[in-house]
Backbone as CSV, one residue per row, in Angstrom:
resi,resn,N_x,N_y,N_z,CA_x,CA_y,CA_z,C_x,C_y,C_z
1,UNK,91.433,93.890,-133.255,90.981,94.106,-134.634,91.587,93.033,-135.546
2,UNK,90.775,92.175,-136.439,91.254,91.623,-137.261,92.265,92.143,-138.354
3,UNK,93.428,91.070,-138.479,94.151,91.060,-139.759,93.398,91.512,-141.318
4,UNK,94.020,92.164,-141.902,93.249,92.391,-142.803,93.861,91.971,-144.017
5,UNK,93.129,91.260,-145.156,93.965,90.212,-146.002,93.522,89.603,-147.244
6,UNK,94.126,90.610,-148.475,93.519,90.296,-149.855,94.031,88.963,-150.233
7,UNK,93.486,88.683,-151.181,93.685,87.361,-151.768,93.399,87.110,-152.923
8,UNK,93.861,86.872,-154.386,93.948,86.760,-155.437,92.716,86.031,-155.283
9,UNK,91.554,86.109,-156.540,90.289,85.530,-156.939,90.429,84.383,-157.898
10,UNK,92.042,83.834,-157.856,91.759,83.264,-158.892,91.777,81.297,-159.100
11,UNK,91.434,80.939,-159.604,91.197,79.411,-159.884,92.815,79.166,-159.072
12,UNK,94.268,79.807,-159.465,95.419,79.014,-158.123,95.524,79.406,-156.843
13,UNK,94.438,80.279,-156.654,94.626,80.450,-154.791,93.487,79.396,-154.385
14,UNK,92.848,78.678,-154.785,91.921,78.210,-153.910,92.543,77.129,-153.067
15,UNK,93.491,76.269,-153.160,94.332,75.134,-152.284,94.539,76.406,-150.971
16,UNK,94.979,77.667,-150.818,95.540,78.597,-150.628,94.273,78.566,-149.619
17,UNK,93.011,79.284,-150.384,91.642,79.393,-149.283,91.075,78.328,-148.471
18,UNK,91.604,76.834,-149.797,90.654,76.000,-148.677,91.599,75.353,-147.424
19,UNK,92.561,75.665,-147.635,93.460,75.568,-146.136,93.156,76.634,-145.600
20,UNK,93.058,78.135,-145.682,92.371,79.290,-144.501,91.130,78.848,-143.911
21,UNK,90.048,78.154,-144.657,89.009,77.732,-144.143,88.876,76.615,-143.264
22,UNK,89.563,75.339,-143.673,89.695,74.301,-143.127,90.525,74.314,-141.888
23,UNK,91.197,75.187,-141.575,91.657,75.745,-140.592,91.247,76.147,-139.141
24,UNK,90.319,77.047,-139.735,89.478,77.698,-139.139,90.525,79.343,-138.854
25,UNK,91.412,79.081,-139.447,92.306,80.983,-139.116,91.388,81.711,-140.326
26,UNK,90.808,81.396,-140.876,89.756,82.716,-141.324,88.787,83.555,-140.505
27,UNK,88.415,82.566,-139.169,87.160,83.757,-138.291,89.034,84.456,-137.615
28,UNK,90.199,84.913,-137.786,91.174,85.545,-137.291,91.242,86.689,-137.896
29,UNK,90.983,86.589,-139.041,91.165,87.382,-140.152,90.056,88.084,-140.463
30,UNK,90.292,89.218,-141.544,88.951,89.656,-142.414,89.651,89.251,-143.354
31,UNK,89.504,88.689,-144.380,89.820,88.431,-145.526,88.609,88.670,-147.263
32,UNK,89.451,89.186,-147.857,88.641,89.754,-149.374,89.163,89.319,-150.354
33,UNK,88.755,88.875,-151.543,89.122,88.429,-152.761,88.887,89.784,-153.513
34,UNK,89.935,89.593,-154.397,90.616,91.127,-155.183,90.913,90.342,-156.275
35,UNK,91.133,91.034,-157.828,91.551,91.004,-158.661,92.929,91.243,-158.675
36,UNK,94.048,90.611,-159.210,95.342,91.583,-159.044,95.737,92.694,-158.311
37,UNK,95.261,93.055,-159.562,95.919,94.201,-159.367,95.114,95.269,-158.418
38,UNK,93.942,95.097,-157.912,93.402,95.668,-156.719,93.449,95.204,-155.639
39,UNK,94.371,93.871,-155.158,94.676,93.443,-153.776,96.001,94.342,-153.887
40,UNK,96.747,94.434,-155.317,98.062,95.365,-154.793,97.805,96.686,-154.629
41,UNK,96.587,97.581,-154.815,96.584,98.908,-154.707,96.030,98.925,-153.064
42,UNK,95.271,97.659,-152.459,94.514,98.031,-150.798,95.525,97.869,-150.458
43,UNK,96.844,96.565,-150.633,97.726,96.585,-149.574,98.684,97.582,-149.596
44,UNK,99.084,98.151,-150.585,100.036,99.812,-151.046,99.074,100.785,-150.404
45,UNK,97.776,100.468,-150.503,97.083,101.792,-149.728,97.371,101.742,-148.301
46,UNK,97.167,100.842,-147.424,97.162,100.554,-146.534,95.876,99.942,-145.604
47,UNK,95.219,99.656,-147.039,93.534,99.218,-146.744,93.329,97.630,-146.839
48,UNK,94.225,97.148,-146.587,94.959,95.665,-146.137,96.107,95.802,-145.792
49,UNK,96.467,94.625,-144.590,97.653,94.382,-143.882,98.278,93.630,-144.335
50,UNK,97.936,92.827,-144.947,98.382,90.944,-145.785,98.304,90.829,-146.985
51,UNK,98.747,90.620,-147.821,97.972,89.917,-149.428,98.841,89.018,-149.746
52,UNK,97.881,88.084,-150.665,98.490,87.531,-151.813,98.257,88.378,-153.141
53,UNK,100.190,89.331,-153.082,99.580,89.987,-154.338,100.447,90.214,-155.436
54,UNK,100.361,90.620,-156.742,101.452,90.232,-158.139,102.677,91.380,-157.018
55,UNK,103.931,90.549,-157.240,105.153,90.577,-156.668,105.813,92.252,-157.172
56,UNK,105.407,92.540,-158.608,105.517,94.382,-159.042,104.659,95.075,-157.748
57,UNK,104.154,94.803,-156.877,103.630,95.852,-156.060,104.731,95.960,-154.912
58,UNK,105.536,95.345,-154.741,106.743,95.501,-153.708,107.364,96.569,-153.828
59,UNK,107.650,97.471,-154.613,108.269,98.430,-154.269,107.456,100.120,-154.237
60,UNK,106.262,99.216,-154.093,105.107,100.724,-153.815,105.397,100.301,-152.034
61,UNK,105.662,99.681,-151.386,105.303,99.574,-150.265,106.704,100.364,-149.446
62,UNK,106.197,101.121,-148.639,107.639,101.380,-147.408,108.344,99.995,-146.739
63,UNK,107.881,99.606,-146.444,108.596,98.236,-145.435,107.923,97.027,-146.167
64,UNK,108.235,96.321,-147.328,107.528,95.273,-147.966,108.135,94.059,-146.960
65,UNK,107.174,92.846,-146.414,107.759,91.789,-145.922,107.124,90.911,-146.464
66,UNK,107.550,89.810,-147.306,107.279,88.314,-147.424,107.470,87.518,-146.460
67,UNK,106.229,87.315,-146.085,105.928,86.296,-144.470,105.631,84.886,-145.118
68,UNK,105.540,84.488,-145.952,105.280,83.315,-146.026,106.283,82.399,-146.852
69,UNK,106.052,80.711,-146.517,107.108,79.938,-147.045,106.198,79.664,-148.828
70,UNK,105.418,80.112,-148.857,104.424,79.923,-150.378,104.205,80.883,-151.280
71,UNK,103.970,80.695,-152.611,103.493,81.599,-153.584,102.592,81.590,-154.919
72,UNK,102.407,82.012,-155.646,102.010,81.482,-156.885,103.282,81.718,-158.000
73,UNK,103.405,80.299,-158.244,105.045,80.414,-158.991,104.627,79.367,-160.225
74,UNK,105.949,78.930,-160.835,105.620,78.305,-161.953,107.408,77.868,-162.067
75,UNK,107.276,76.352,-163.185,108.757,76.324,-162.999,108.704,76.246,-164.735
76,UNK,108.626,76.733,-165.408,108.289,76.705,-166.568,106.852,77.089,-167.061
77,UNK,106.396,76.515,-168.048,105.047,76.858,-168.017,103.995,76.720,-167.293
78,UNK,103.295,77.886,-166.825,102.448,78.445,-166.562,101.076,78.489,-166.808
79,UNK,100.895,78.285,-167.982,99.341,78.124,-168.423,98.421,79.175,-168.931
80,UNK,97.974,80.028,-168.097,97.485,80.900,-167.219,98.190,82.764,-167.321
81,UNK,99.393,82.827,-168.010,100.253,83.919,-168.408,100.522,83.902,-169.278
82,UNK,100.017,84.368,-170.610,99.911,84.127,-171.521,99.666,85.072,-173.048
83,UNK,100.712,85.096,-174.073,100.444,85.993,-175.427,99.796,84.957,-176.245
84,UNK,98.717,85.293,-176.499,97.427,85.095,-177.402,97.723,85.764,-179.184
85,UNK,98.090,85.265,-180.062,97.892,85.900,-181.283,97.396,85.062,-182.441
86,UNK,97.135,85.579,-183.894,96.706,84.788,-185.235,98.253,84.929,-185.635
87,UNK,99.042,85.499,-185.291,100.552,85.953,-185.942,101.514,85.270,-185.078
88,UNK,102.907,84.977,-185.567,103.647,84.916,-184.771,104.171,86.453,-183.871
89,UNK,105.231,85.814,-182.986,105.511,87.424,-182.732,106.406,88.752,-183.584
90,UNK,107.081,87.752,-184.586,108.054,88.627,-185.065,107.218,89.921,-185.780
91,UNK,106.180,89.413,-185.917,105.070,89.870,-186.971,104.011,90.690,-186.476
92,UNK,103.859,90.779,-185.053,102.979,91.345,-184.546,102.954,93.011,-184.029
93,UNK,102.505,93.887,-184.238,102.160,95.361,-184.761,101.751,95.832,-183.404
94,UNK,101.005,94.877,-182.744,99.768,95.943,-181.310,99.931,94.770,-180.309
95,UNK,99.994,95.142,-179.179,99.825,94.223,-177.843,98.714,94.889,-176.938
96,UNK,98.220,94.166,-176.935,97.557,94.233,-175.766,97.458,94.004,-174.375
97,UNK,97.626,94.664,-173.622,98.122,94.217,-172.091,97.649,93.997,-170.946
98,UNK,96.947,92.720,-170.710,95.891,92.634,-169.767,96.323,93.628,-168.210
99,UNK,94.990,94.384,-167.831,95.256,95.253,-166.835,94.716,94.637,-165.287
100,UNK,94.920,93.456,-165.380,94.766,92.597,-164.241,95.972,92.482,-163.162
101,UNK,96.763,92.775,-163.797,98.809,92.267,-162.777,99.566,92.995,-163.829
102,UNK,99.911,94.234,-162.724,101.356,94.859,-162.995,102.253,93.690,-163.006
103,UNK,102.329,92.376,-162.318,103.624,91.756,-162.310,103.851,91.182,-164.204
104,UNK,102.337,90.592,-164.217,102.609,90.003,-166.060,102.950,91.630,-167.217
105,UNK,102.849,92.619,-166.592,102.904,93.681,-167.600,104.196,93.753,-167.586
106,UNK,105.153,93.839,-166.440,106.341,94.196,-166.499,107.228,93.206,-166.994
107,UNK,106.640,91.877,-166.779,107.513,90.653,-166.761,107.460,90.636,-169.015
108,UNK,106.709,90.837,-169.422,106.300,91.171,-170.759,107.073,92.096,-171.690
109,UNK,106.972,92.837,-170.599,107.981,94.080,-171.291,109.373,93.743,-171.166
110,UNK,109.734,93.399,-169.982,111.237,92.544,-169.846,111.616,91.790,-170.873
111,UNK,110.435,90.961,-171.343,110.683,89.467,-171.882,110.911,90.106,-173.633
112,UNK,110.191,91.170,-174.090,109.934,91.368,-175.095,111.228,92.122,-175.411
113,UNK,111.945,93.072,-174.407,113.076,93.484,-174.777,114.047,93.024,-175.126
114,UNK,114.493,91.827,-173.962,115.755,91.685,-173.316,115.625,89.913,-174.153
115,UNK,114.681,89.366,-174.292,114.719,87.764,-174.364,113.698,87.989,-175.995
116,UNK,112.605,88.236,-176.063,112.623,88.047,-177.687,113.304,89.077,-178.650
117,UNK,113.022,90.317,-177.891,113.714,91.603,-179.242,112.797,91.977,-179.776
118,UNK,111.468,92.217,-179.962,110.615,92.688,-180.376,110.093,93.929,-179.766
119,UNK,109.192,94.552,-180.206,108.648,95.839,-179.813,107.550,96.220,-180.327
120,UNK,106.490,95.253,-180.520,105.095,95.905,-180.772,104.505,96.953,-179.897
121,UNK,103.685,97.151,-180.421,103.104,98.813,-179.717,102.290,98.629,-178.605
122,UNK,102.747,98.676,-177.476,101.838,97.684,-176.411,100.731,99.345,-176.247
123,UNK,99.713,98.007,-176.129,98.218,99.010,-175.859,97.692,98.720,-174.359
124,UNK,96.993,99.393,-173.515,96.368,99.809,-172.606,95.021,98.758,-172.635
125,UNK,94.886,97.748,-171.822,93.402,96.479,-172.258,92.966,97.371,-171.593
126,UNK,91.473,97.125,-172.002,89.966,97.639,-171.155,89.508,96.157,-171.155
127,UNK,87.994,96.353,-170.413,87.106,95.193,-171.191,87.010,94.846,-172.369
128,UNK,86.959,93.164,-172.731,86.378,92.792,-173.589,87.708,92.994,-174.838
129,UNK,88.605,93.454,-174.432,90.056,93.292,-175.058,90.377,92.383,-176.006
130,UNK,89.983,91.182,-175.125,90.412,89.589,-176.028,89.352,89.513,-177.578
131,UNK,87.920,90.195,-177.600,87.765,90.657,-178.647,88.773,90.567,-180.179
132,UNK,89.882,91.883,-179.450,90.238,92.467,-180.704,91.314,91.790,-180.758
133,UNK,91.916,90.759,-180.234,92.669,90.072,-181.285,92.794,89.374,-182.813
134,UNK,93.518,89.401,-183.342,92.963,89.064,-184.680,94.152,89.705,-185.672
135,UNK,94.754,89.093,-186.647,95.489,90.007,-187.833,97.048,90.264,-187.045
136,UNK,97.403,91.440,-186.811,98.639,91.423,-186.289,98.567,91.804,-185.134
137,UNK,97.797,92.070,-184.318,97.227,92.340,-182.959,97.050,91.325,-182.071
138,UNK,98.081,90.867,-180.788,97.919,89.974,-180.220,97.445,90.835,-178.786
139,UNK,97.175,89.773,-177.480,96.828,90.317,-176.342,97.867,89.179,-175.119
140,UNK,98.179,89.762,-174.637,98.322,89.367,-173.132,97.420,88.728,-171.913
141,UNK,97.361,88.010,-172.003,95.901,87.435,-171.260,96.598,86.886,-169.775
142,UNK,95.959,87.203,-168.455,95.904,86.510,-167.604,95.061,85.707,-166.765
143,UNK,95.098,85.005,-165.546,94.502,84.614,-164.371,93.009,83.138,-165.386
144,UNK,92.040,83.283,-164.812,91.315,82.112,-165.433,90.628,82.492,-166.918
145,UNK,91.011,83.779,-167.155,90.187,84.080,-168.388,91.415,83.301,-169.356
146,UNK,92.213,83.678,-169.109,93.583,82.490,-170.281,93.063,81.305,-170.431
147,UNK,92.232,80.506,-169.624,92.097,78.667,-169.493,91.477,78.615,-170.823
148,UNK,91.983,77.842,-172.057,90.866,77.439,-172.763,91.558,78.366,-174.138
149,UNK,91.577,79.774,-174.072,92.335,80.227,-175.340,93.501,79.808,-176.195
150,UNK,94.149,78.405,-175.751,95.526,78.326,-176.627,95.078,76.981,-177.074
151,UNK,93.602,76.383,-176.809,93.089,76.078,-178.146,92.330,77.179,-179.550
152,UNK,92.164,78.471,-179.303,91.363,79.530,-179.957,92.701,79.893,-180.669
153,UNK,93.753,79.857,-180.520,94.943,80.822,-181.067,95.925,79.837,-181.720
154,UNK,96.355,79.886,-182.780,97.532,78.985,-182.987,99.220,79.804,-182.552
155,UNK,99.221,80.833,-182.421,100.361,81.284,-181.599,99.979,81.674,-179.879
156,UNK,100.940,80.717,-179.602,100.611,81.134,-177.937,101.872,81.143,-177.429
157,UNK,102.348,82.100,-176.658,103.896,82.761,-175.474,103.427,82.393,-174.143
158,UNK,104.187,81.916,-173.653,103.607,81.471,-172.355,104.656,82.014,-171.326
159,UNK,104.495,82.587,-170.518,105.498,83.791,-169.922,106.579,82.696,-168.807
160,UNK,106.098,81.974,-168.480,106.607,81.458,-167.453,107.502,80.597,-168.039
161,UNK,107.351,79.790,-169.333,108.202,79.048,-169.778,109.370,79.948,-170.489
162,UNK,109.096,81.239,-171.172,110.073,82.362,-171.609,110.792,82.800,-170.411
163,UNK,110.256,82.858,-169.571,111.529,83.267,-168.428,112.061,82.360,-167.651
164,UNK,111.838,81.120,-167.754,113.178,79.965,-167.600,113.744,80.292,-168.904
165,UNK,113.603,79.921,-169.952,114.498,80.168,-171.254,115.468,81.166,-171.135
166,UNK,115.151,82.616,-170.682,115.635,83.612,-170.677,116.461,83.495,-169.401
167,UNK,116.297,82.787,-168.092,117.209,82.981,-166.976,117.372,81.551,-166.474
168,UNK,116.873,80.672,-167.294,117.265,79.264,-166.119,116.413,79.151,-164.873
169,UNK,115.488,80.048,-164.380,114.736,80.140,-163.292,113.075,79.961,-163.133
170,UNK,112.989,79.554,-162.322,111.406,79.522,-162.103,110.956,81.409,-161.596
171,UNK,109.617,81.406,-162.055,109.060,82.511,-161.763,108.184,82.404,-160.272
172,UNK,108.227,84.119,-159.889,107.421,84.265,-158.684,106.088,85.198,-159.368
173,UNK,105.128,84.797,-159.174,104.048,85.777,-160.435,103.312,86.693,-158.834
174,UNK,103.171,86.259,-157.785,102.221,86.655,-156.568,103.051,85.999,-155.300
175,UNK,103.287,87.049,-154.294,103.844,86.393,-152.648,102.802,86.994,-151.724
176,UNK,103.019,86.189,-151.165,102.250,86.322,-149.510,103.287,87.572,-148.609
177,UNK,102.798,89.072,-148.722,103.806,90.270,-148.711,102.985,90.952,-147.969
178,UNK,103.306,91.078,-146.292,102.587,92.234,-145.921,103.872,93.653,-145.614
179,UNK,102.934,94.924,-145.222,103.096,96.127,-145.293,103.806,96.451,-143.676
180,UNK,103.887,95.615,-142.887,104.753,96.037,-141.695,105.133,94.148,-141.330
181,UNK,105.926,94.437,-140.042,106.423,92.760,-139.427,105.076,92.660,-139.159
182,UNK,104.815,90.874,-138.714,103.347,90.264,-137.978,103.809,89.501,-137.175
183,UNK,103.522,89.064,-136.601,103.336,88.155,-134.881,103.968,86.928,-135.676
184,UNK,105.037,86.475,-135.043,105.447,85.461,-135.694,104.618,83.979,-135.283
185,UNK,103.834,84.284,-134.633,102.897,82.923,-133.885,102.123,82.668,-134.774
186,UNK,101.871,84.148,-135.418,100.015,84.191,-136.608,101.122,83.887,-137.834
187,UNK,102.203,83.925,-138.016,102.839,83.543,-139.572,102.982,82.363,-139.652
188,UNK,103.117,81.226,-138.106,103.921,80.425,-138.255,102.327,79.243,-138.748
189,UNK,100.987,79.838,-137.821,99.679,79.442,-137.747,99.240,79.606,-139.937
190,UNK,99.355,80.732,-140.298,99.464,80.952,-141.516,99.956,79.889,-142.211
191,UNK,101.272,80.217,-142.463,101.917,78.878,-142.900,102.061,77.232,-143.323
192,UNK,100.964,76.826,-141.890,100.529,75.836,-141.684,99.288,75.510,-142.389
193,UNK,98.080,76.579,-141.979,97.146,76.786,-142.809,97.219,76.348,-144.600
194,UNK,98.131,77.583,-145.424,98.230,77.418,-146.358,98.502,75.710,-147.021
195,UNK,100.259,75.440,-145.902,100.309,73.931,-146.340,99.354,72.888,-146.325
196,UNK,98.371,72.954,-145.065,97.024,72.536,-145.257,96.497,72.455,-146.337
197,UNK,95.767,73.226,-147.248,95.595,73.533,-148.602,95.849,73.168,-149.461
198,UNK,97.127,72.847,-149.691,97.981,72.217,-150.629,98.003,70.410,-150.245
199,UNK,98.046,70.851,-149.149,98.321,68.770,-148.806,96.485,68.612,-149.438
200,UNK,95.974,69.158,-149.454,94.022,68.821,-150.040,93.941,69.025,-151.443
201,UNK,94.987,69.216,-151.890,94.902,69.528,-153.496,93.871,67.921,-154.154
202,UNK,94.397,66.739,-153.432,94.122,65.350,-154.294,92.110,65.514,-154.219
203,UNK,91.761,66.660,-152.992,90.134,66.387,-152.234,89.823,67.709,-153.780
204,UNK,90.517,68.434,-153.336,89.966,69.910,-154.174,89.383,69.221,-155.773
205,UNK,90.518,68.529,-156.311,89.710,67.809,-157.751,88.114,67.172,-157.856
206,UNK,87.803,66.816,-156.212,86.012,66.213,-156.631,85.553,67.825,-156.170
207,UNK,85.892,68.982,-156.103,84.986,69.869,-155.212,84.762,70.746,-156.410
208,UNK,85.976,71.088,-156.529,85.534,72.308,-158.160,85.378,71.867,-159.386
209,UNK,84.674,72.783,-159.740,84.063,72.390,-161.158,85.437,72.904,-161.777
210,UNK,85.752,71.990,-163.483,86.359,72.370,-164.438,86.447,73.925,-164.879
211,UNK,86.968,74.512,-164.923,86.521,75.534,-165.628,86.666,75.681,-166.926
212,UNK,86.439,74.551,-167.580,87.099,73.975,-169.084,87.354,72.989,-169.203
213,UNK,86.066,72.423,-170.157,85.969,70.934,-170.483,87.404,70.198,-171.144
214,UNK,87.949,69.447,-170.277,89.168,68.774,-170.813,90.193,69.581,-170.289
215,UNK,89.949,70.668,-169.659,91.138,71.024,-168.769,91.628,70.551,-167.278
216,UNK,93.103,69.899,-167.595,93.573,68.939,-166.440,94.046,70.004,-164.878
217,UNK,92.999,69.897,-164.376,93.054,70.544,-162.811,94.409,70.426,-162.411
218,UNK,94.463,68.467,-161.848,95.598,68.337,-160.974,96.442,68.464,-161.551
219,UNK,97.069,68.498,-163.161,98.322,68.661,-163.733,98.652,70.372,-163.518
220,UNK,97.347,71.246,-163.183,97.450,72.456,-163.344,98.072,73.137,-161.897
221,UNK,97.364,72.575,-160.962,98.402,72.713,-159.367,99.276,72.175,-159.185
222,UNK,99.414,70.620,-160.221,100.717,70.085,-159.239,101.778,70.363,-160.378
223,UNK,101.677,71.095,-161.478,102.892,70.742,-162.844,102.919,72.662,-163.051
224,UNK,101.883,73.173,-163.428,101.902,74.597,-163.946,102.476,75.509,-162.799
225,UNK,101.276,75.261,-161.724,101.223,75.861,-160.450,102.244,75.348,-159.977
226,UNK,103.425,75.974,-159.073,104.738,75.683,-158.114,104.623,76.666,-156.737
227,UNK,103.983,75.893,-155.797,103.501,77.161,-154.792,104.811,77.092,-153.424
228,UNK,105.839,76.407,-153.836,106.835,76.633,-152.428,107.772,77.778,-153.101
229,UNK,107.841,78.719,-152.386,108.877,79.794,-152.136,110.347,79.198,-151.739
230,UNK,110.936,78.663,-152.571,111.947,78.120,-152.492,113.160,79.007,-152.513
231,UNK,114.323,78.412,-152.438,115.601,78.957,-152.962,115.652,79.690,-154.194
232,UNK,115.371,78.915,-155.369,115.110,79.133,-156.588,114.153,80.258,-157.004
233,UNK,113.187,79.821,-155.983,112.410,81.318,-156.157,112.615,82.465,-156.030
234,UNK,113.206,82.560,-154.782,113.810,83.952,-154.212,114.507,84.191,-154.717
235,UNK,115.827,83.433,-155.393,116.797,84.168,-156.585,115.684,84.713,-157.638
236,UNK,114.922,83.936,-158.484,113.958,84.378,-159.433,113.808,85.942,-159.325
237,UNK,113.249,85.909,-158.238,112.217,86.966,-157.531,113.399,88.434,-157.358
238,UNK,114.184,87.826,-156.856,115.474,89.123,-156.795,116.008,89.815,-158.203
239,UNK,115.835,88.976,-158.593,116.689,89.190,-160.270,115.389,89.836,-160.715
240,UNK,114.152,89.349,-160.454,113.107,90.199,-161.470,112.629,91.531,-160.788
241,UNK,112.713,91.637,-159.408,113.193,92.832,-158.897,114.235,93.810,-159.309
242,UNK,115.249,93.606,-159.843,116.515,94.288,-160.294,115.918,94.573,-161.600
243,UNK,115.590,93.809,-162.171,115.631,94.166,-163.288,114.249,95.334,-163.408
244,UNK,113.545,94.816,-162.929,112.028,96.163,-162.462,112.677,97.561,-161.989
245,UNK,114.286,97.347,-161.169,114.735,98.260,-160.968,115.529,99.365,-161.706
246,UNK,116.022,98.495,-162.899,117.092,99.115,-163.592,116.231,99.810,-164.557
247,UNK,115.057,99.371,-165.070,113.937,99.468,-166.308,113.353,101.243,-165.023
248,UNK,113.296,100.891,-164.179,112.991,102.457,-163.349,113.727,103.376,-162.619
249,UNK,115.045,102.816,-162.825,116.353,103.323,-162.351,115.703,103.588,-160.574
250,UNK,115.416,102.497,-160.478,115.227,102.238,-158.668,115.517,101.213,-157.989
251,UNK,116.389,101.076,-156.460,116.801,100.039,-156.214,115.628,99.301,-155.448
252,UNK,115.226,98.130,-156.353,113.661,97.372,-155.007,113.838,96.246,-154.146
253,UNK,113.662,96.137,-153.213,113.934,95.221,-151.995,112.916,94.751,-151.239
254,UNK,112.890,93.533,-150.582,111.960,93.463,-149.619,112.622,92.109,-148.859
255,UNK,112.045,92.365,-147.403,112.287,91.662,-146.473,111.874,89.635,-146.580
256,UNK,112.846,89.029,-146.660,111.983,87.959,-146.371,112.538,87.093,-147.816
257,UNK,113.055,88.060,-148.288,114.473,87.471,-149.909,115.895,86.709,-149.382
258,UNK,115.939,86.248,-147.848,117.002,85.867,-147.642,117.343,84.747,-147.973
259,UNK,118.552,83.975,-148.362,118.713,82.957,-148.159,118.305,81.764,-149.367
């Protein structure tokens, strides 16, 4: 029976897909593109074995393992994670909280406590959210719908650059985290795959379209986007675990944080 294996839909996994494809370890797999936060509810369900999914779903899992040497990270800004307002923040009344990634909701709420001090009234996004910004009402925006809004807004928070500010660290926003151990032959085949992907980043610029006239692709994988699971990361990643923990008075862990 095939591996079974969500995968973020979004404009930074594709280096990610077109190494699964170019590969050929996709006819290995079943593999599905998910929104966030619904690759983290199949692989917590147990209705995927694999994902690439926002890093807050690790402690829904019994045995969480990070199998891979890659992620979707950032060493500063981000782009793509993002507070949208007409106000600054000191000033702002209502948040809005994109319901795409538990990881940007929590990382928000962290940031808003502990690193700006503020406390607007965070609201619940539906569709069509980005709408109601406007006045003292800002929103939280993620994944490719952000590309293009922080010309629309003259206040823009960019999460990834606030949490170096706030810790000196690069962020982990999504890991490659499955729900039991895997064959270390198919992780090591994985692995390779993905780096595949990434070494094609220079091909990927003639293949996809812009998704925003005047928006710089390769500055966006090779400067925003930081996809090695580094040292740096895994501290990141631990500390924003703890702190997910203390905010739920739970201790969260997962395999594959060593080192």
């Amino acid at each position: 029976m095939s591996l079974k294996v969500t995968a973020v839909s979004y404009l930074n996994t594709k280096p990610f897909l077109y190494g699964l494809f170019k590969s050929g370890l996709n006819e290995e797999i079943d593999l599905q593109l998910d929104i966030p936060s619904d690759g983290a509810r199949r692989l917590a369900s147990g209705e995927a074995d694999l994902g690439l999914v926002p890093v807050a779903v690790i402690p829904e899992l019994a045995t969480p393992h990070i199998i891979s040497d890659y992620c979707i990270g950032t060493v500063g800004t981000v782009k793509t994670v993002c507070i949208f307002s007409e106000c600054p923040l000191e000033e702002m009344t209502h948040l809005y909280l994109d319901h795409h990634s538990r990881t940007s909701v929590e990382l928000v709420q962290l940031l808003l406590k502990d690193h700006w001090r503020q406390s607007p009234k965070l609201l619940q996004a539906t569709e069509g959210f980005e709408a109601k910004i406007g006045g003292t009402t800002g929103a939280l925006i993620i994944g490719d719908r952000a590309i293009g809004k922080d010309l629309a807004y003259p206040f823009v928070y960019d999460l990834g650059e606030a949490w170096q500010q706030f810790t000196g660290l690069p962020f982990v926003f999504a890991a490659w985290v499955s729900n039991r151990p895997l064959d270390p032959a198919f992780v090591q085949r994985f692995n390779a795959a993905l780096q595949m992907g990434l070494d094609h980043i220079p091909q990927l610029m003639y293949i996809l379209p812009s998704p925003q006239p005047g928006f710089d692709l390769q500055r966006y994988f090779t400067e925003n986007i930081s996809y090695q699971l580094d040292r740096d990361k895994k501290r990141a990643l631990k500390l924003f675990l703890q702190m997910m923990g203390k905010v739920h008075q739970r201790e969260y862990a997962a395999v594959g944080l060593e080192g």
